[in-house]
C-alpha positions as CSV (number, residue, x, y, z in Angstrom):
1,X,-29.0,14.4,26.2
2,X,-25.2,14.9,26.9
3,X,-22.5,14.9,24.4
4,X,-19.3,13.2,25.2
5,X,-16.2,15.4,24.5
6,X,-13.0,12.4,24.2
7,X,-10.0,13.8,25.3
8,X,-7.7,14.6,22.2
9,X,-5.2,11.5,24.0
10,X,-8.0,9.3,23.8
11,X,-8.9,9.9,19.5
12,X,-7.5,7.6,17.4
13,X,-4.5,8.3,15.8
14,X,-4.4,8.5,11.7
15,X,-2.6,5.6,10.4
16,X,-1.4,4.5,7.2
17,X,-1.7,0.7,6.0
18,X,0.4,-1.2,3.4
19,X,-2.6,-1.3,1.4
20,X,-2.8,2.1,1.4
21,X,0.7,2.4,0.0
22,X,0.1,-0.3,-2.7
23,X,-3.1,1.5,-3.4
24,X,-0.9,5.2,-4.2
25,X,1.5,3.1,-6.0
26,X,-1.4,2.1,-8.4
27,X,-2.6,5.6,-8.4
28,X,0.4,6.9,-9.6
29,X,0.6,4.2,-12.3
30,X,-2.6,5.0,-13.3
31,X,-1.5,9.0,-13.3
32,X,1.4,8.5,-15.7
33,X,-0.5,6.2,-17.8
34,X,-3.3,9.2,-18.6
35,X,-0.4,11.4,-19.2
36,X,-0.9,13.5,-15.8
37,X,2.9,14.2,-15.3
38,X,5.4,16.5,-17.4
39,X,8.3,15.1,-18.7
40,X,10.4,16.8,-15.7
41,X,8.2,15.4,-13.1
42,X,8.4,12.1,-14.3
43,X,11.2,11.3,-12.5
44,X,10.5,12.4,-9.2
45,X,7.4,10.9,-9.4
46,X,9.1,7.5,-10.6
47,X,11.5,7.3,-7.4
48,X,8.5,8.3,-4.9
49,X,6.6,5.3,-6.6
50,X,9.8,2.6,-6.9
51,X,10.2,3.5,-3.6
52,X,6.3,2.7,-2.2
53,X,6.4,-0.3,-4.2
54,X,10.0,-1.5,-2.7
55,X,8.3,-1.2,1.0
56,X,5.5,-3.1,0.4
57,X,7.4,-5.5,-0.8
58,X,9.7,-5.4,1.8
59,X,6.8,-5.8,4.0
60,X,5.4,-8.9,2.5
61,X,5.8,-12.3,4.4
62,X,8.4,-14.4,2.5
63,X,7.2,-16.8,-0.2
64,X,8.8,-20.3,-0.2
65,X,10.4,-21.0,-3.1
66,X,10.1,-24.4,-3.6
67,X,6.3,-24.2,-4.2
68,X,4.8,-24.2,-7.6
69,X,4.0,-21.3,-8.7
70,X,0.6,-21.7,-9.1
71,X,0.1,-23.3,-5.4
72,X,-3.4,-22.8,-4.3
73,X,-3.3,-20.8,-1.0
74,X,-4.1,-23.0,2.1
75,X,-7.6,-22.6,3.4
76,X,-6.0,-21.2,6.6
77,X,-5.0,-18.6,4.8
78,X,-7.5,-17.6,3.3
79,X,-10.5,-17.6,6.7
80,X,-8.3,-14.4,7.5
């Protein structure tokens, strides 16, 4: 048997989703809660979360708002 050696051009490049972002946000909520952080660091840590949160968001289709807030979500939506 051969091995096949893929060209370096031809790997797949590491990529990062939104979930993964929402999923460090809740990380680092989960951090401070358990008291993880000093009291200097808490800051810093704050605005690299706010800011994580703010993309996802920002990444998020828009919501119409003129539906009821507890619309069910259309079965098209949810086949995805």
């Amino acid at each position: 048997m051969t091995e096949q050696v893929q060209n370096p051009a031809q790997q797949e490049a590491p990529a990062v989703t939104l979930q993964d972002l929402a999923m460090a946000a809740r990380i680092i909520d989960l951090a401070v809660e358990r008291g993880a952080f000093k009291g200097a660091e808490a800051s810093t840590v704050g605005l690299c979360r706010d800011r994580l949160v703010a993309f996802v968001q920002s990444q998020q289709p828009a919501q119409d708002p003129n539906a009821p807030k507890d619309a069910p979500v259309p079965p098209s939506a949810s086949a995805q």
